[in-house]
N, C-alpha and C positions, 0 to 999 in steps of 0.2 A: 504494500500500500504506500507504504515511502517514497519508492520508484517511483510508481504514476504520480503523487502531487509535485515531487520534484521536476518529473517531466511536465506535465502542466502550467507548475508556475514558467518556468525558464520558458516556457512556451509561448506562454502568457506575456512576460519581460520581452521575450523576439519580434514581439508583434505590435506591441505597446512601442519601441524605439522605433520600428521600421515604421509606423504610422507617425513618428514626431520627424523622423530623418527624410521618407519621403519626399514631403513637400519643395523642401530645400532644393534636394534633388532632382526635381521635375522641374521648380524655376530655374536652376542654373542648363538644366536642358535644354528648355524651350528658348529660352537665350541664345545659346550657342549657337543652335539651328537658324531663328528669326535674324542671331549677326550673322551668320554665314550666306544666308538670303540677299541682306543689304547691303555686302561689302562690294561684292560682283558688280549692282550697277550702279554705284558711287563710283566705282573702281572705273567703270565704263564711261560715265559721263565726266569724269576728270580726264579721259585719253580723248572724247571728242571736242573737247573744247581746247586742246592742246597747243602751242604754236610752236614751229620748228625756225631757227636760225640757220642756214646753210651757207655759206659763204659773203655773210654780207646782208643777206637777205632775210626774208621773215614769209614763213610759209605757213598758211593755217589752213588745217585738214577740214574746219569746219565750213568752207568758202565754198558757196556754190558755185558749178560752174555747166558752162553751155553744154548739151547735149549734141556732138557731135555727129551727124549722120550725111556719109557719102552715097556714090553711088554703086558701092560694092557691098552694102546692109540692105539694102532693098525697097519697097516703098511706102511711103507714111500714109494709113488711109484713115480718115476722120469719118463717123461713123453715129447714129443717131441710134438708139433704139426706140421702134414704134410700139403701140400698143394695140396690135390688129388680135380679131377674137377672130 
């Protein structure tokens, strides 16, 4: 009979701590994840708004620029959609 309430209480004590230490440990989790989420496109939008020095010069990746189209890409056709039943 000893056994069993020994095993019992200590069982009791195992469950009692892992309910007080859980919490802890499921914020420190959910953290880690939600930063690892926002680090990538902080990370990404610091690299597009970037500006390069190369000889003199000042190049920035974020500068839009003319859409180049010869006559070896083929033909540009502009195009409506109707609404026929």
């Amino acid at each position: 009979m000893e056994g069993f309430i020994s095993f019992l209480f200590i069982t009791v004590i195992i469950f009692w701590l892992i309910g007080r230490i859980a919490p802890f440990l499921l914020r420190w989790w959910i953290k880690k994840k939600l930063g690892n989420f926002a680090d990538p496109g902080a990370h990404r939008a610091a690299q597009d708004n970037r500006v390069k020095e190369e000889d003199g010069t000042i190049v920035s990746d974020n500068v839009k620029r003319d859409k180049i189209v010869d006559d070896s890409v083929g033909e540009y056709v502009d195009y409506e959609e109707s609404k026929e039943k």
